[in-house]
C-alpha positions in Angstrom: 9.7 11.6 11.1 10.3 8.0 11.5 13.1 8.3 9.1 14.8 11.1 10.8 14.8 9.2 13.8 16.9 6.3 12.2 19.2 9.2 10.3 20.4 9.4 14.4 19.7 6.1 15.9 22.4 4.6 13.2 24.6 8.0 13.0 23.3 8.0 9.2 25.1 11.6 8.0 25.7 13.1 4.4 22.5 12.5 3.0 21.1 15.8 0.8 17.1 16.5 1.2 16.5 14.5 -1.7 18.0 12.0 -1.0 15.9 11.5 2.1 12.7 12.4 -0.2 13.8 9.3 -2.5 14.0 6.8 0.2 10.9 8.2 1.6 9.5 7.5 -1.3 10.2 4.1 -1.7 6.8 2.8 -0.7 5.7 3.9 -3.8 8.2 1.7 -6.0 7.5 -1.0 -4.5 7.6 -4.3 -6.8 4.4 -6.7 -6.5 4.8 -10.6 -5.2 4.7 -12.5 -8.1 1.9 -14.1 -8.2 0.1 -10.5 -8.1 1.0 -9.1 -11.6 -0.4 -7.2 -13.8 -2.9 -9.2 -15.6 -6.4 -8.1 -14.7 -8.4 -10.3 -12.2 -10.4 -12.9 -13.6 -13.5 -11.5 -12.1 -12.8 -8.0 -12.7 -15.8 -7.3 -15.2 -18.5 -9.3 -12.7 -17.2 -7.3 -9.6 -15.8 -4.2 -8.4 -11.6 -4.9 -7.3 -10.4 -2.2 -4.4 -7.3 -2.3 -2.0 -8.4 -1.2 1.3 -5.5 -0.2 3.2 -3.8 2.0 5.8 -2.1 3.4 3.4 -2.5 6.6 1.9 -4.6 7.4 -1.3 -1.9 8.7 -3.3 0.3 6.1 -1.7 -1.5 3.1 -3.6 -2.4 5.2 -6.3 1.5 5.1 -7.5 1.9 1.7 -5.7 -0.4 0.2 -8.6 1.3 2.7 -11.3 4.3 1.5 -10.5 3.4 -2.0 -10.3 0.7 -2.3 -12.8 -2.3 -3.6 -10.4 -5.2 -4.0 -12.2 -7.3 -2.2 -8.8 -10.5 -0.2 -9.9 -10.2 2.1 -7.3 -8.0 2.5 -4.1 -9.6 2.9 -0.3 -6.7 4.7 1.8 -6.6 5.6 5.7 -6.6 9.5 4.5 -10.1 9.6 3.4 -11.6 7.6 6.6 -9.0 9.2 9.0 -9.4 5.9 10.8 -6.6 2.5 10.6 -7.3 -1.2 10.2 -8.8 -2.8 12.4 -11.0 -0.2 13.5 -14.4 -0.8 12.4 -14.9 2.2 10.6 -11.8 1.2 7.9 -14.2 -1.9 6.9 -17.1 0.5 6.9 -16.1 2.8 4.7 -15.4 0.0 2.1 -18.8 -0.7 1.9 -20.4 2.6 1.7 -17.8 3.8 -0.8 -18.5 0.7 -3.1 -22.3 1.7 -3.0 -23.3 -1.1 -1.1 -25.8 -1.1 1.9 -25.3 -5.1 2.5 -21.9 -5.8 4.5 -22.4 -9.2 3.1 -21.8 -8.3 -0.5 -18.5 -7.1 0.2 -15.6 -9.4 0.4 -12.4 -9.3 2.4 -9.6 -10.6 0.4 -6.5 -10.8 3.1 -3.3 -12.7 4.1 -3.8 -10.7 8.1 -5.9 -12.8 9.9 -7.0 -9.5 12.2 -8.1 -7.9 9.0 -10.4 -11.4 8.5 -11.7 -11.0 11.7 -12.6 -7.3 11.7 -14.6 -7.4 8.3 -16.3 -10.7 9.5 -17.6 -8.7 12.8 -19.1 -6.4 10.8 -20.8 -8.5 8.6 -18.2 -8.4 5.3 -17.8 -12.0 4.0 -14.0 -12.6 4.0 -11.5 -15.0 2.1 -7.7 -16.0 3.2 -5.2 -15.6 0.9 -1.0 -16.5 1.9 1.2 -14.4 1.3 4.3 -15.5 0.1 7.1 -13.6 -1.6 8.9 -14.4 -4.7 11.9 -14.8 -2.6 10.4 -17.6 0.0 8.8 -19.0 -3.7 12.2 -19.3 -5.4 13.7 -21.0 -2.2 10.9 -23.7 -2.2 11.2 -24.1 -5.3 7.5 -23.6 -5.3 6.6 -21.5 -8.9 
């Protein structure tokens, strides 16, 4: 819907219904930051590695296709039918994770808000930057 809107906003004519459904799509395709490849996580056998987003279920599922993430399972909005940084998105990670201690759980983020959230509900939490392999290159900072 939001891409029909732009079609008019920016007289955007002549594309076919595929078309449309390809950029639509893009989401999906989309490349990982560098840093964030393929190669599994260093604690991935001690602990259980999940993305936690307002994202869709099938969305990240072909995100980490696509990209090769090495995520053991995928936490999308559709399943909670709630968005970050209602309580409830943070919740669900630790039920669904089979934990009863928010403290065992731990909020890996570059969004300060979602730091914040977990922490009020009890979810330790780590910062991370975000930086993308463009700003790295123009650093120089590999």
């Amino acid at each position: 819907m939001g891409l029909d809107i732009c079609w008019k906003k920016f007289d955007i004519t002549g594309l076919s219904e595929e078309d449309k459904i390809w950029f639509n799509l893009t989401w999906h395709r989309l490349k990982p930051v560098a840093r964030f490849s393929a190669r599994p996580h260093p604690h991935q056998a001690e602990y259980i590695i999940a993305t936690l987003s307002n994202g869709t279920v099938r969305l990240l599922t072909d995100m980490a296709k696509h990209c090769g993430l090495p995520w053991d399972t995928v936490l999308g909005s559709d399943v909670v039918r709630h968005y970050k940084p209602d309580a409830e998105m943070y919740q669900s990670a630790i039920h669904f994770l089979g934990n009863d201690d928010p403290g065992s759980v731990m909020m890996v983020a570059a969004h300060n808000g979602d730091l914040v959230s977990a922490r009020q509900i009890g979810m330790k939490t780590a910062f991370t930057a975000a930086r993308t392999s463009t700003a790295r290159s123009r650093r120089g900072d590999f």
